[in-house]
C-alpha positions in Angstrom: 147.9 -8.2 -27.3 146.0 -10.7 -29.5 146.9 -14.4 -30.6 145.8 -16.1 -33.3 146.7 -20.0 -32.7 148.0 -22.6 -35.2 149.4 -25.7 -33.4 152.1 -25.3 -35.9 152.8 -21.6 -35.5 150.8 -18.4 -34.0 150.8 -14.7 -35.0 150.8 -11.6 -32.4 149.0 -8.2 -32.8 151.9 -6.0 -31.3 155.1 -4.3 -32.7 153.4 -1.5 -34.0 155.7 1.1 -32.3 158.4 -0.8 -33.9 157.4 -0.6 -37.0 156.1 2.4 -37.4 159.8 3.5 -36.4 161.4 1.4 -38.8 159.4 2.6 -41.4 160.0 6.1 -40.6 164.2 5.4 -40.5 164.0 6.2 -36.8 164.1 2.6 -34.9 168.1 2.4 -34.3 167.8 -0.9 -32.5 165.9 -2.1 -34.9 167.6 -5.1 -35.1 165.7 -6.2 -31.2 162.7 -6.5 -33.3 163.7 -7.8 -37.1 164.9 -11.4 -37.7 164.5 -13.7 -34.7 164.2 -13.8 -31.2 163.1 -16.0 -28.7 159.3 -15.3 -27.5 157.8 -16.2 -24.4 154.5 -15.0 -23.0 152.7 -16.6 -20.3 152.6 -20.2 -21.3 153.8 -19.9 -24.8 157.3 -20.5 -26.1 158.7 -20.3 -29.1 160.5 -17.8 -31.8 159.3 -14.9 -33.9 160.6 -14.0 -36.9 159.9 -10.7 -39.0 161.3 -9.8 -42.1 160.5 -6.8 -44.5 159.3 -7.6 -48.2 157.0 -4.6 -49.2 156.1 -5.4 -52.5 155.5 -9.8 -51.8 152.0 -10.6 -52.2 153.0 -13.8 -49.7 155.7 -15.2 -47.2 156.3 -18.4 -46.1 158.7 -19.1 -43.7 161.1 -22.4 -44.1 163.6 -23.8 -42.6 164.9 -27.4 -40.9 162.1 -27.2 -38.0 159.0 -28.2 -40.9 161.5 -30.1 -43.5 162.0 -26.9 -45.5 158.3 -27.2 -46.1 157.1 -24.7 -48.8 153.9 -24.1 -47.8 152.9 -25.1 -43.9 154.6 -21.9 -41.9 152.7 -18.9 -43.7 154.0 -15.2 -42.4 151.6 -12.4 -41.5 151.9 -9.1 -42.8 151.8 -6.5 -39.6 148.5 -4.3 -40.8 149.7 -1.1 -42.6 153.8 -1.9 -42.8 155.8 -3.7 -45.1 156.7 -6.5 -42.5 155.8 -9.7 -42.3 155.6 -12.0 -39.1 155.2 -15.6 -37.7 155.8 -17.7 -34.0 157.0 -20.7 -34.3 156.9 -23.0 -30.9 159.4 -25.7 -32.2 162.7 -23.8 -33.7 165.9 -24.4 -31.7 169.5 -22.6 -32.0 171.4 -23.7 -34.6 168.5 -24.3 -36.8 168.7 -23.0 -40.2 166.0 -21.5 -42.2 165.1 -19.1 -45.4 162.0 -16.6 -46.3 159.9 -17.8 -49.6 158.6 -15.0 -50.9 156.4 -14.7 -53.6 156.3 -11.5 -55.1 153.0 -9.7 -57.3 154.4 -10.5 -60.3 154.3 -14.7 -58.8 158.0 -14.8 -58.7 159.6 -17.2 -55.9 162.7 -16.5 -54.1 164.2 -17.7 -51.0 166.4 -15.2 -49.2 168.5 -15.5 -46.3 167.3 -12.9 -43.4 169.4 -9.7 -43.2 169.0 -9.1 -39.4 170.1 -12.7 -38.5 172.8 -13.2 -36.1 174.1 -16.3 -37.8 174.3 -18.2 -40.7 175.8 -21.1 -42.4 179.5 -21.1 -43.3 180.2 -20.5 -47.2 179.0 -22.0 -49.9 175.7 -22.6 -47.9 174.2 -19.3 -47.2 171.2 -19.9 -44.9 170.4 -17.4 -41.7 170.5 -19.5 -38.3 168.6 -19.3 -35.1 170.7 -18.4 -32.5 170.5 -16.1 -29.4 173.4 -13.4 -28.4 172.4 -13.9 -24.8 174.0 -15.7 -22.0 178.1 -14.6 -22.9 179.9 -13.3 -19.5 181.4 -10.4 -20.3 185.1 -9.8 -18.5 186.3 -6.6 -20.0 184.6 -4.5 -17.4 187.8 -2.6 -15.9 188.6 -2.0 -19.8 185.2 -0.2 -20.6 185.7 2.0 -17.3 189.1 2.8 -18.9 188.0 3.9 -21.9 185.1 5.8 -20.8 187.6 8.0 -18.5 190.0 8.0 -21.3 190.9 11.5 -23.0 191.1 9.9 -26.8 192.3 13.2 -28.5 195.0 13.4 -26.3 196.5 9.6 -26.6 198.8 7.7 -28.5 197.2 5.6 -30.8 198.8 2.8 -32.9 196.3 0.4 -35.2 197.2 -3.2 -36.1 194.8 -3.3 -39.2 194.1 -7.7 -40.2 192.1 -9.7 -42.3 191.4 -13.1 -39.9 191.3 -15.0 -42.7 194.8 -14.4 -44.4 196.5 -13.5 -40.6 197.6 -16.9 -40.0 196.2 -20.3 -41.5 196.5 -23.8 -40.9 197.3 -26.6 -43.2 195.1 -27.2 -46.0 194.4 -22.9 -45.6 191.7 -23.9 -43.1 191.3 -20.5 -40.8 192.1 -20.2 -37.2 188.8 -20.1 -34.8 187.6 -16.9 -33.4 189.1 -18.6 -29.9 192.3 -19.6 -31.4 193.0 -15.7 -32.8 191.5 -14.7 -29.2 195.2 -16.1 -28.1 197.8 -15.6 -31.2 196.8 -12.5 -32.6 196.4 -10.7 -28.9 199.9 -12.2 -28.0 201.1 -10.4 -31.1 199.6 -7.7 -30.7 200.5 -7.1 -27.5 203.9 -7.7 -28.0 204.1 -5.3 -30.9 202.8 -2.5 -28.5 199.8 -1.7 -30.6 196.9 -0.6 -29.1 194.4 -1.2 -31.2 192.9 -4.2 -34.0 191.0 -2.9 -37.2 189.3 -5.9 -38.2 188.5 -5.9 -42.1 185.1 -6.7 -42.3 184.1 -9.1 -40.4 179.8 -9.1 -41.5 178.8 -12.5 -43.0 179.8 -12.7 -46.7 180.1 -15.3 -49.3 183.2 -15.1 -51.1 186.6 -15.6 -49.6 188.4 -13.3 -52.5 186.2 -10.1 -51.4 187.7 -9.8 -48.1 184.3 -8.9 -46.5 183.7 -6.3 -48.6 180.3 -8.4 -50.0 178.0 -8.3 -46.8 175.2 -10.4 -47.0 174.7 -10.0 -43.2 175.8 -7.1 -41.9 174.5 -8.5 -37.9 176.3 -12.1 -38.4 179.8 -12.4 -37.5 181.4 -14.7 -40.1 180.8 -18.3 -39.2 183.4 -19.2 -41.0 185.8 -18.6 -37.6 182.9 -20.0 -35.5 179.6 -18.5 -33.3 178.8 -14.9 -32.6 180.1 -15.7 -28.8 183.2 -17.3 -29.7 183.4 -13.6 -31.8 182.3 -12.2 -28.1 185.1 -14.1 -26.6 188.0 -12.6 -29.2 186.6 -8.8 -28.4 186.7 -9.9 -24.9 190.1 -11.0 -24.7 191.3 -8.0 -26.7 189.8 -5.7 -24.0 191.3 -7.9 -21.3 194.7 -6.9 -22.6 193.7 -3.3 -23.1 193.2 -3.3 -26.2 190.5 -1.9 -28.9 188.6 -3.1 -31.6 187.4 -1.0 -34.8 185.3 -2.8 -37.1 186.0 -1.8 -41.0 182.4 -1.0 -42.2 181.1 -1.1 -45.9 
């Protein structure tokens, strides 16, 4: 693996497996290597961001860690691909950011990055930093359950809902992820159902679409909080034996 040092930002010579995978439609878990993850090699920290822009003739990365500098945080193409790479040592969760890309033609645009895992809450529509690690899982006896479970020969009753029209507080703010994790399983529950179809639940912009306008399809909606307070509703579903389907467009 090669470096090439910027005391700003660095670049790394290695993802080519990846990529070549990607390219060829074949890299399922593709999204371990797109967007960002935390990096750490030997003595070197920090977070590396790819994104795929075939046809840009340059990418700059900005975001709140350089000021939503234009220019200072240039992106790499990988040799051969359509990706487009960068380290940064001073990004922290939570941070939000944007691609400037500048295609052949020398139009600009800033786009959000498809494989984030969070992003800013409608009307804002930045990607965020933010790292799925670290949740503690308790549906354990659940996942045993349904692996032994014979699913063609069970009852099966499906409580389809749209989280932001369930249940809203005054002013139509929407419950939390957590909140939901206790109303909507009570009800559930008490109903007898055994499963919750959640409409989609993929970042998206506008309220009226009910999710059916993904703009991230690996962000849950931050509008009812962080990917592990989504964690912690699955979680509590499982807990009280019950499953999740996700509605997918």
């Amino acid at each position: 693996m090669a470096l090439e040092l910027n005391k700003d930002y660095f670049y790394i010579d290695d993802g080519e497996v990846d990529a070549y995978l990607f390219h060829e439609g074949t890299n399922y878990r593709s999204y371990e290597f797109m967007g960002v993850h935390p990096y750490k090699r030997n003595k070197i920290e920090g977070h590396r961001f790819v994104v795929w822009a075939p046809r840009a003739k340059e990418v700059y990365l900005t975001g709140e860690f350089n000021f939503w500098d234009h220019w200072n945080l240039p992106m790499k193409r990988i040799e051969g691909t359509g990706l487009w790479q960068i380290v940064i040592p001073n990004g922290q969760e939570y941070h939000s950011y944007k691609y400037r890309i500048i295609a052949e033609t020398g139009e600009v645009r800033y786009k959000a990055d498809p494989y984030a895992f969070h992003a800013d809450t409608r009307p804002l529509n930045d990607s965020k930093i933010y790292d799925l690690k670290g949740y503690n899982w308790g549906d354990k006896a659940w996942l045993r359950k349904r692996k032994k479970a014979e699913h063609y020969n069970e009852p099966i009753s499906i409580y389809e809902v749209n989280l932001l029209s369930w249940k809203q507080k005054e002013e139509n703010n929407p419950y939390t992820y957590r909140e939901l994790a206790s109303d909507l399983v009570k009800y559930v529950k008490k109903m007898e159902y055994t499963h919750i179809e959640l409409m989609p639940i993929s970042e998206y912009p506008l309220d009226a679409s009910w999710g059916y306008q993904v703009t991230g399809y690996y962000a849950p909606t931050s509008r009812f909080g962080t990917p592990k307070d989504f964690m912690y509703l699955i979680d509590e579903c499982h807990k009280n034996d019950i499953g999740v389907i996700l509605d997918w467009v």
